[in-house]
C-alpha positions in Angstrom: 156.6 61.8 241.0 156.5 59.9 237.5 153.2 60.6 235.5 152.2 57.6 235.5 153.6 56.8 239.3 150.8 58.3 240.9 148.5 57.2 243.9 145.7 56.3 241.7 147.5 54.8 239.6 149.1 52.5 241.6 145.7 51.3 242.9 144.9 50.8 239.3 148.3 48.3 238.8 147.3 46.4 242.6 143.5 46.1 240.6 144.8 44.9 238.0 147.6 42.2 239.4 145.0 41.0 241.6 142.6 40.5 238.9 145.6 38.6 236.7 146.6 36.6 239.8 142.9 35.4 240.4 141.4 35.3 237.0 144.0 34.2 234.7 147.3 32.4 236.0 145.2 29.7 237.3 143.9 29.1 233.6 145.7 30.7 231.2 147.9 27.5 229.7 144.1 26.1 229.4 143.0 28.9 227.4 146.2 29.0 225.3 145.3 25.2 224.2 141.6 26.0 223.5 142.8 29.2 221.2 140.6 31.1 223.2 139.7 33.2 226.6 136.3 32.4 227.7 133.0 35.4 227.6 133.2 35.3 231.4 136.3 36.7 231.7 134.8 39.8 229.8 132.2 39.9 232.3 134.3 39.6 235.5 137.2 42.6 234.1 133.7 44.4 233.6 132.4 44.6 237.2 136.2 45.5 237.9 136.3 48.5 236.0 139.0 47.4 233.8 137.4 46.6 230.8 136.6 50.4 230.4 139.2 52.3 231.2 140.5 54.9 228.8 136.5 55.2 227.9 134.3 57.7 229.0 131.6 57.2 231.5 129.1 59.1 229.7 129.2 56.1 227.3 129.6 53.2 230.0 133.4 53.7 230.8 135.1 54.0 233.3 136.9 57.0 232.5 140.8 57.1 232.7 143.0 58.3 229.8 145.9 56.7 227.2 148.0 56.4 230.3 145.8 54.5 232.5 145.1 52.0 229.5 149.0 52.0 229.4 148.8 50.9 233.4 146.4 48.1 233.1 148.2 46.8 230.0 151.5 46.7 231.4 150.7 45.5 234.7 148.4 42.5 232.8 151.7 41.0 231.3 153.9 42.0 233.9 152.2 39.7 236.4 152.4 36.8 234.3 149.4 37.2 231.5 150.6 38.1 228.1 150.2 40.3 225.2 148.0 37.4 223.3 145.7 38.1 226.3 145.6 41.5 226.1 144.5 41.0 222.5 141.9 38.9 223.1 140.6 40.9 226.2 140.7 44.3 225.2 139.6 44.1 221.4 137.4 46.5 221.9 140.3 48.9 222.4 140.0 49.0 218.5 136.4 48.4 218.0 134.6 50.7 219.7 136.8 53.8 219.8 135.7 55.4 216.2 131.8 54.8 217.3 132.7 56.8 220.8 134.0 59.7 218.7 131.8 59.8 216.1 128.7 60.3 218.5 130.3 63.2 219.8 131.8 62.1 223.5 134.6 64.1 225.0 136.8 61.1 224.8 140.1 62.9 225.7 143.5 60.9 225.6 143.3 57.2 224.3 140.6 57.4 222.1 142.1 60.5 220.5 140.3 63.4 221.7 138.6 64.4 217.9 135.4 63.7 216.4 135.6 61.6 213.1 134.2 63.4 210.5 131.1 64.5 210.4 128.1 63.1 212.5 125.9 59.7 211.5 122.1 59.8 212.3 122.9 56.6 214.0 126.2 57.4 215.6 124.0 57.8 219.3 122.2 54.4 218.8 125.4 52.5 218.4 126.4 53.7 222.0 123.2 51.8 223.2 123.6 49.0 220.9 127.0 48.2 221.0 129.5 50.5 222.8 127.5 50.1 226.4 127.0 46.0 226.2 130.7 45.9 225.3 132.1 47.5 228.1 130.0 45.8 230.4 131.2 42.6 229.3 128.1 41.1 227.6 129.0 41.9 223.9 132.1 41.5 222.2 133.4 43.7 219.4 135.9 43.5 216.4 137.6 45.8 213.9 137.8 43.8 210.4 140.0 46.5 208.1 143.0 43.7 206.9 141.7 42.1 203.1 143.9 38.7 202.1 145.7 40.4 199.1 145.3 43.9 200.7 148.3 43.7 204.1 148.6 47.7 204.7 147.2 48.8 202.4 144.5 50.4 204.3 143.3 52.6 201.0 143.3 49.7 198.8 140.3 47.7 201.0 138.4 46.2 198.3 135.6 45.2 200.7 132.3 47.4 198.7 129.3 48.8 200.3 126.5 49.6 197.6 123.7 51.8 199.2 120.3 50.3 198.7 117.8 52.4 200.1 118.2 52.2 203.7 120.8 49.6 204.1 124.0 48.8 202.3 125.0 46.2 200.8 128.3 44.4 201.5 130.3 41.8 199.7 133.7 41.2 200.1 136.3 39.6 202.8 138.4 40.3 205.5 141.3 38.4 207.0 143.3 38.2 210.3 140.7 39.6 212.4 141.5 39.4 216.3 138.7 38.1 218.7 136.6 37.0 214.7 135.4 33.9 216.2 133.7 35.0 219.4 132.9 38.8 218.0 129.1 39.6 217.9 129.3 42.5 215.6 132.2 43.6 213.6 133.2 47.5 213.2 134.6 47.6 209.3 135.7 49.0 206.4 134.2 49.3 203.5 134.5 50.8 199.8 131.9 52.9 199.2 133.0 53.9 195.7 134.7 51.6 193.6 137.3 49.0 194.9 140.4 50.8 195.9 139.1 53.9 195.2 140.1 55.1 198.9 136.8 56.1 199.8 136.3 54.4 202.9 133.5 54.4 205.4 133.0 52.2 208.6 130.1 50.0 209.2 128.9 47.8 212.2 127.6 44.5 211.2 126.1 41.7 213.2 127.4 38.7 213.5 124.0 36.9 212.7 123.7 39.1 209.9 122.7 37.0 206.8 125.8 36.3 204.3 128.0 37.1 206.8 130.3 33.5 207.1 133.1 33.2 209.4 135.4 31.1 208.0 137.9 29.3 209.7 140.4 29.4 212.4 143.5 30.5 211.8 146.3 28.6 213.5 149.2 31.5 214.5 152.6 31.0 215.2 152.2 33.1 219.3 149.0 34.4 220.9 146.9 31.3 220.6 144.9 32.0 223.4 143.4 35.1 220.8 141.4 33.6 218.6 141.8 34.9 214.7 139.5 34.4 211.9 138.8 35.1 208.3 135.2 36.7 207.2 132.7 36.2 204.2 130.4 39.2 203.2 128.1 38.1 200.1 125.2 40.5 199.8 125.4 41.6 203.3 122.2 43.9 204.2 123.8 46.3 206.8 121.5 49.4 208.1 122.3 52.7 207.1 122.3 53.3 210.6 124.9 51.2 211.4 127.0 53.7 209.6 129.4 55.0 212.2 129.9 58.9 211.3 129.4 60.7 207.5 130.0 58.1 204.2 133.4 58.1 202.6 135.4 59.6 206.3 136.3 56.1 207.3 139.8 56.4 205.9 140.5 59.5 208.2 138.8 57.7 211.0 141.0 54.7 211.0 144.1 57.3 210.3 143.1 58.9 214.0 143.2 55.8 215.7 146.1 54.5 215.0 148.2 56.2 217.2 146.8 54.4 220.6 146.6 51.2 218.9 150.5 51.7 218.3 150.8 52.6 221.8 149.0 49.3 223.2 151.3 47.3 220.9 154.7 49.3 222.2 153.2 48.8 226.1 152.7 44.8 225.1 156.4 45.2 223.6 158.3 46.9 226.2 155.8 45.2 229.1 156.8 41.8 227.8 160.7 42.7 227.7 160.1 43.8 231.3 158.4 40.4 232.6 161.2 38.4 230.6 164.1 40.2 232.7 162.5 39.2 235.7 162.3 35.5 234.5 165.4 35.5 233.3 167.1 37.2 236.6 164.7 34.3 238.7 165.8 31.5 236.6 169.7 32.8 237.2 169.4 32.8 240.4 168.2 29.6 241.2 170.1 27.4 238.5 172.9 26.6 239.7 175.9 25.1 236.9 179.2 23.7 238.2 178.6 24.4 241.6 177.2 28.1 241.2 174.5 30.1 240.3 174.5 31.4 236.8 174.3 34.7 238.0 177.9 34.5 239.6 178.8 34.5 236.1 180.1 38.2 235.2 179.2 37.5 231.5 175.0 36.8 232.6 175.0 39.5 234.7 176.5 42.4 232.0 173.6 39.9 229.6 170.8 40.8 232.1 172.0 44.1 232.6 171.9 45.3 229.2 168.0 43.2 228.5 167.2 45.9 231.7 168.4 48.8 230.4 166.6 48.3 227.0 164.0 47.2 228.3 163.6 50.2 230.7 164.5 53.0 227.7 161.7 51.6 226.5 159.5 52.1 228.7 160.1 55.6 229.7 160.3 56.4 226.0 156.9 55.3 225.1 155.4 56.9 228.7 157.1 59.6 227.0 155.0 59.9 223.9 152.1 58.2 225.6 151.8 61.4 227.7 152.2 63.6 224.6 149.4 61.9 223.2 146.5 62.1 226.0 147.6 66.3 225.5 146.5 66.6 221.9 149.9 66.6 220.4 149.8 65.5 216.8 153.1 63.0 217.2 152.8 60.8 214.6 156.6 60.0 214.1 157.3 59.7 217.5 154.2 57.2 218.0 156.3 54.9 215.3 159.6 55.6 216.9 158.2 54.5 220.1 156.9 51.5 218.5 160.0 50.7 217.0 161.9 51.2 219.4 160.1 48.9 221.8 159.6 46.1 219.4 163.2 45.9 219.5 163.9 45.8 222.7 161.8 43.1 223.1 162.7 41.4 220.4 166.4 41.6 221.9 165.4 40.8 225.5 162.7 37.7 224.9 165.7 36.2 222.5 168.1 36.0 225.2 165.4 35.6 227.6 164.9 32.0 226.5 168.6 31.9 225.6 169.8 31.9 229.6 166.6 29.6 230.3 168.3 26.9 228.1 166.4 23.9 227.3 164.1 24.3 229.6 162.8 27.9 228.0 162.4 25.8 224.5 159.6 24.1 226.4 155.7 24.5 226.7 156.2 24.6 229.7 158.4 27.6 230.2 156.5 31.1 230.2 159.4 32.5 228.7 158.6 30.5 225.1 155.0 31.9 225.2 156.2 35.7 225.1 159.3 34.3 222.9 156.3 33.5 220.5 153.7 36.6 220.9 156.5 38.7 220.5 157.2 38.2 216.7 153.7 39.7 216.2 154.3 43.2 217.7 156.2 44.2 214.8 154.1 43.0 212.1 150.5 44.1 214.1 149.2 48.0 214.0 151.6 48.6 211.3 154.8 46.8 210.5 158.2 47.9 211.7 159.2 49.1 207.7 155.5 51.0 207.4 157.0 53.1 210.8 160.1 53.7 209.3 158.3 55.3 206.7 156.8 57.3 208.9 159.9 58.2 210.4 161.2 59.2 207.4 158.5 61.6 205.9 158.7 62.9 209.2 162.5 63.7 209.0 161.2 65.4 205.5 163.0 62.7 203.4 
């Protein structure tokens, strides 16, 4: 039996189609107009369970590991969501986890299984405050770490924190921050030492938090129903105990995240290949040119073949690491080969995905041109495809 085959499991991917089928088909075009999923939906994958799997219970979770986050978000696209939903959904997939290890939960698996740095007075009142709302569907989280003239350059954040007694103060700006519109608090970076300095520490700051602006919308080229924004911080008053672990261990606490945050975005890539095979193979059955079906056609069936076999290396490669992960092993290069590797099989299968749908995949209309379009962000998102080769590299000792 596959690791990620078993009973439970499979009860998690019926959840989790039933919940797509009921809760999203029947609006998702809607909320890909509006740039936006509604607060509801939080709610509703709440009382389901889903929202908080791959957390801990002690913390409001619903337990699960890296592989049963893996489940939900594969089965989400495969029964017809997307990976711009899953963005929008499950943000706090990257908001919450460095406030869950730096209070000192046994997180295990996708939220990395290590505490960050050293302990924060405040580290257990951010459970209550935000980490237990989120999950339950009430609050909704976001991790601001991206500056406009900063890209990856995650030790370059400019963003400054000045301590001030007991709050810091924050000015600076952020950019491309998923779920920034509806987001009531914000988990982010900050320089607490001089701009660029690398001395990093993460802070969580309300919304409603005076001089904090968010500015506008940003209009994207896929994922519209995830809605993006840039934020203002002039002399932001943030609590000290909103600090989330020791001052200045930010940057290793981002670093330890990474890796299931690169997972998600492989699972969205090889997940969305996967759904676009099965269009592809529908739409060749049914359309029928000079008196056939294009899958009489020897030349479409080798084409869907070979978007099936990539798409399915994929997958068992990143179950692969995935499951190397949730045991502790330090797999950094294989977390970017697995991302790699699955970016471009999507990027291969959602290209001739649309190419057998002819004219009809160029529209709107199609659901093969909405993952044609969220795709292109899966190599640029987590860490583009040339920072992972990078990886790859120091980790072949070049």
């Amino acid at each position: 039996m596959s690791i990620v085959d078993t009973p439970e499991r499979r009860q998690l991917r019926e959840l989790t189609r039933a919940f797509v089928t009921r809760e999203v088909l029947p609006h998702l075009d809607d909320w890909e107009r509006a740039g936006e999923v509604p607060r509801a939906l939080h709610a509703t994958a709440a009382k389901l369970g889903l929202l908080g799997i791959g957390f801990p219970e002690s913390v409001g979770g619903s337990g699960g590991d890296l592989l049963d986050s893996i489940i939900v978000t594969e089965e989400l696209i495969r029964s017809g969501g997307s990976s711009g939903l899953v963005a929008a959904l499950f943000t706090h997939g990257i908001a919450l986890p460095h406030m869950v290890a730096a209070a000192g939960a046994r997180t295990g698996g996708s939220l990395g299984g290590r505490l960050t740095g050293v302990a924060s007075p405040g580290d257990d009142g951010l459970i209550e405050r935000y980490v237990r709302p989120t999950l339950a569907g009430t609050m909704i989280g976001a991790l601001a770490i991206t500056e406009p003239d900063g890209g990856s350059d995650v030790a370059g954040i400019r963003t400054t924190a000045v301590r001030d007694g007991d709050h810091y103060v924050v000015n600076g700006s952020k950019t491309y921050i998923t779920s920034g519109h509806r987001a009531d608090f914000v988990t982010t970076a900050v320089c607490t030492d001089f701009p660029g300095s690398g001395a990093l520490t993460l802070l969580v700051i309300d919304k409603d938090s005076p001089g904090f602006t968010v500015g506008r919308r940003l209009e994207k080229l896929g994922w519209h129903c995830s809605d993006t924004a840039e934020l203002s911080f002039v002399d932001v008053r943030v609590p000290v105990t909103n600090r989330i672990g020791a001052e200045n261990t930010g940057f290793l606490a981002i670093m330890q995240h990474f890796a299931p945050e690169r997972l998600s975005l492989a699972t969205q890539a090889y997940a969305t290949a996967q759904r676009c095979v099965e269009l592809a193979m529908r739409w060749c059955r049914d359309r029928e040119t000079f008196g056939r079906p294009l899958v009489g056609r020897q030349v479409v069936r080798h084409r869907l073949a070979e978007m099936h076999t990539r798409a399915e290396a994929a997958r068992s490669y990143v179950h692969e690491v995935a499951a190397r992960v949730a045991a502790g092993e330090p797999v950094v290069t294989e977390v970017a080969m697995a991302k790699n590797v699955a970016v471009a099989a999507c990027d291969h299968v959602v290209d001739q995905a649309l190419q057998l749908h002819g004219g009809f995949g160029y529209l709107r209309d199609a659901e093969v041109e909405r993952h044609y379009r969220d795709a292109r962000i899966l190599g640029i998102g987590g860490g583009t495809t040339e920072i992972m080769n990078e990886i790859i590299a120091k980790g072949m000792g070049l």
